[in-house]
C-alpha positions, -999 to 999 in steps of 0.1 A, spaced: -420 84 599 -391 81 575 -360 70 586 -343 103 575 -372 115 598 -362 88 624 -325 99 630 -335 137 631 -354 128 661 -326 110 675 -307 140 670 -328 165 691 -326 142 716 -306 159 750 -280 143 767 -281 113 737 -250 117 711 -236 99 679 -217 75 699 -248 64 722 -272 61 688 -242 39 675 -250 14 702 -288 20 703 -287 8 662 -265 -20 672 -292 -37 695 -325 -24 680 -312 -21 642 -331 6 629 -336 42 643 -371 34 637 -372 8 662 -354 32 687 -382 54 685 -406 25 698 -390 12 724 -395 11 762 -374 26 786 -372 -9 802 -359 -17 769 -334 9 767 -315 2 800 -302 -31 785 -283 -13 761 -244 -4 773 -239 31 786 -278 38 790 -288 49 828 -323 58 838 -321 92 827 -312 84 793 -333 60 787 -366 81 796 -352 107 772 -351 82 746 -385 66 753 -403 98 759 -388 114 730 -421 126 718 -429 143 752 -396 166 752 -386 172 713 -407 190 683 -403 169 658 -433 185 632 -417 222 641 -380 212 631 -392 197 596 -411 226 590 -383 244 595 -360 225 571 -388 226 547 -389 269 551 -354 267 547 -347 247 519 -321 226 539 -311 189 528 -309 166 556 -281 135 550 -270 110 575 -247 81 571 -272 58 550 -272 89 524 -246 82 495 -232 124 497 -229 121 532 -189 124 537 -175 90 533 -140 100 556 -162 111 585 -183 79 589 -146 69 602 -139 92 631 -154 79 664 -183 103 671 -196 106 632 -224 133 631 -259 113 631 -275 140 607 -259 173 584 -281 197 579 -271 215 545 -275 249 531 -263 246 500 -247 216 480 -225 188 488 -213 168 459 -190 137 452 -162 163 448 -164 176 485 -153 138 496 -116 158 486 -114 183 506 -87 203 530 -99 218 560 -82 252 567 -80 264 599 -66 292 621 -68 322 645 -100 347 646 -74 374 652 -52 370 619 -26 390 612 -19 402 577 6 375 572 -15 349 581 -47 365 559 -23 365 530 -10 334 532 -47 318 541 -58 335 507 -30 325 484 -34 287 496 -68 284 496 -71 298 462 -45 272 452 -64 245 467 -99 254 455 -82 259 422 -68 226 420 -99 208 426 -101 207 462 -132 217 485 -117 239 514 -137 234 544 -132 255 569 -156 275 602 -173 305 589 -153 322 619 -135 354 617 -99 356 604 -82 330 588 -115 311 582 -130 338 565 -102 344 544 -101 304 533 -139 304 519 -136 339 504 -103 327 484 -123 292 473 -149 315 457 -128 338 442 -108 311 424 -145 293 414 -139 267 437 -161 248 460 -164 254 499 -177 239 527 -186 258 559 -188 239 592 -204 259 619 -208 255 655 -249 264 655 -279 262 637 -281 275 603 -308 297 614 -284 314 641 -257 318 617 -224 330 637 -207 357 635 -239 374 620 -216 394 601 -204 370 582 -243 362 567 -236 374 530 -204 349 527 -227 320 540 -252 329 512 -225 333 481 -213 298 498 -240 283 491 -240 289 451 -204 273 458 -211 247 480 -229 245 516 -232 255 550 -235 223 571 -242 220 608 -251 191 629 -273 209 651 -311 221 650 -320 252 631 -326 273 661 -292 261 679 -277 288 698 -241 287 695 -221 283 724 -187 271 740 -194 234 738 -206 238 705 -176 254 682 -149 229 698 -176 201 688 -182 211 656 -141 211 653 -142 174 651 -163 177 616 -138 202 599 -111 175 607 -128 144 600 -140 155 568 -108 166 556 -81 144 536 -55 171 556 -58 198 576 -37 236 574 -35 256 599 -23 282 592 -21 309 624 -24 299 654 -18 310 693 0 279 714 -34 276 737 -60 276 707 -91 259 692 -74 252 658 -43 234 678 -67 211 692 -87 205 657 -51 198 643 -53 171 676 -82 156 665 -72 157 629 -39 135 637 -57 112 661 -78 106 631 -52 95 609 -53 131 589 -20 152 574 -15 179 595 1 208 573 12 244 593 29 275 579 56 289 597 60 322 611 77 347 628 98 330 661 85 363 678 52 368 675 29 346 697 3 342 666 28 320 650 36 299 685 12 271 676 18 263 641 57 269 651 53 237 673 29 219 650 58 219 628 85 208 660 62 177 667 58 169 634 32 188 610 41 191 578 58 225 566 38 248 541 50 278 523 31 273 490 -3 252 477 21 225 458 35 217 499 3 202 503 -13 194 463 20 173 460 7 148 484 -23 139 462 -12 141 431 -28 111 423 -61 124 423 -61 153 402 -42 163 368 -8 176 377 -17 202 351 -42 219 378 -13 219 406 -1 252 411 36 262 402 62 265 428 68 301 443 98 315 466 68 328 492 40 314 517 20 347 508 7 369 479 26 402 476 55 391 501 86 388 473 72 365 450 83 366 415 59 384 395 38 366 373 25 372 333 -6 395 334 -34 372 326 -61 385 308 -88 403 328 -128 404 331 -149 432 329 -146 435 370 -118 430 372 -108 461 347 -130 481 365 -113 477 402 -77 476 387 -80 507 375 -94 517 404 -66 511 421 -35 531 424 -3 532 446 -21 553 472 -42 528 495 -81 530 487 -104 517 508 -129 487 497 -158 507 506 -147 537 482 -143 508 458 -176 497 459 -186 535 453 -166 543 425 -169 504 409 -211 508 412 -205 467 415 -221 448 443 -201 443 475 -205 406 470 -187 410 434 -162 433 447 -149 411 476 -148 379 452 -127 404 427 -106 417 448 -93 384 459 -90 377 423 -68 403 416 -48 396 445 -37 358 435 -27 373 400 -9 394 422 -16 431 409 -31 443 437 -24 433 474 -40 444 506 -31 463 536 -45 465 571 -83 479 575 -92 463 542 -74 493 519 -56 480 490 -32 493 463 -8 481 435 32 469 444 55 492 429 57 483 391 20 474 386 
């Protein structure tokens, strides 16, 4: 058994987490040795009861060890765990650090910079704007946005970082092979020629409602800061933006609307002390020393695309791009008409879209129709 090998075990074992393996490698010193002791053994070790300590020593009796490798191997998945250089060096620092990442994708040296982005499944057009016109600047400037793979504002974040040929990271709260929402299984792929999928738990995981608050911990450990960007006051991004303060993270929020309940959270972010957002530079400014100032965005007057920002030189366009812009007209079109009349893939139309939208000649409207501002 390798020790890569060794701490997947550990990891399929039930009611043992990151926190109880900590202490196991502190008395035995390897996972390896875990593996071989008795339960006898076990029970000398702080926090270990009877239960847990059969479930450790009969870990061959209760987990599938030869299945879940085959699986990885089927999949093509990477597994990296804290000895692995890649493995994020910020989230080796929260308490709980995942023991394994199972990886769809890619993670380089250049996702150790990352921002996580998150927000409500139930965005409003506001917040999708604004999620899109930040994320792009991020990505843009060099930064990996991490975010869930949910619906809403998370979506919008990884579809913004591969429209501006950025990397992305997507933390989900199941098994790669029970990808959630299923709708969402085209972005995973396209961010995996951008970056990765990563999940802590085995292939076959089910999510569940232990799971995606779990998994929050990850998005906010790995991050330098964390934007949230819409958010209800009783919400799983509030408490990721918890756990990313606890853990010594930025917290950035955009404001909105004192009326509308889907700005409530961020709203009081900001009252106890988040940082303010209304453009990519809010938040690039803080790291400046990492990155060329030439790849931080310019200052605008708005916190999204197409809401009375100055307009912006007409850069010069690709092939798709062409295609779709003309396309487009004052009259709304839907995407799917798009993708008819375009004969491009739905894949390429979604990326250009997005595209289009940060050089702010097209914007979108409600049920994913888009058209050009007056003067365009």
């Amino acid at each position: 058994m390798t020790r890569t090998e060794a701490y997947l075990a550990l990891n399929l074992i039930p009611q043992i987490g990151p926190v109880r393996v900590r202490r196991l490698l502190a008395f035995f010193g390897s996972p390896e040795r875990i593996l071989m002791a008795k339960a006898s053994e076990i029970l000398e070790v702080e926090g270990f009861g009877q239960v847990q300590a059969e479930a450790v020593a009969g870990w061959e009796q209760t987990i599938k060890l030869e299945a879940e490798l085959k699986k990885i191997s089927e999949r093509d998945l990477t597994i990296l765990t804290q000895e692995d250089d890649l493995y994020p060096p910020a989230l080796k620092t929260i308490h709980d650090p995942p023991l394994v990442l199972y990886v769809w994708g890619e993670i380089t040296a250049r996702d150790h910079h990352s921002i996580g982005v998150v927000g409500s499944r139930h965005a409003t057009m506001y917040g999708l704007n604004a999620t899109k016109k930040l994320s792009y600047q991020i990505a843009f400037a060099g930064f990996s946005v991490i975010s869930g793979l949910a619906r809403g504002i998370d979506t919008a974040a990884h579809e913004a970082a591969l429209a501006a040929n950025g990397r992305t990271i997507a933390v989900i709260g199941s098994g790669i092979g029970k990808l959630y929402p299923p709708e969402n299984k085209s972005l995973a792929e396209r961010i995996t020629k951008q970056g990765a999928v990563v999940s802590e738990y085995a292939v076959d995981r089910m999510a569940d409602k232990q799971t995606f608050p779990y998994r929050n911990r990850i998005v906010a450990g790995w991050s330098s800061g964390l934007l949230v960007v819409e958010a209800p006051l009783r919400s799983g991004s509030l408490i990721t933006a918890e756990q990313a303060s606890e853990q010594g993270r930025t917290v950035y929020a955009v404001p909105g609307p004192i009326d509308k309940p889907t700005s409530a959270g961020c709203n009081q972010l900001i009252k106890d002390g988040a940082r303010l957002v209304m453009d990519g530079a809010d938040i690039l400014d803080d790291f400046t020393q990492l990155f060329p100032a030439s790849l931080l965005p310019p200052k605008s007057d708005s916190a999204a695309s197409g809401s009375g920002a100055k307009a912006v030189p007409i850069a010069k366009l690709s092939l798709e791009e062409e295609i779709l812009f003309a396309a487009i007209t004052a009259d709304p079109v839907h995407i799917e008409d798009l993708i008819t009349q375009s004969g491009l893939t739905p894949a390429t139309v979604n990326v250009t879209l997005m595209r289009l939208e940060m050089k702010r000649l097209i914007r979108s409207l409600p049920g994913r129709h888009y058209q050009r501002p007056v003067g365009r």
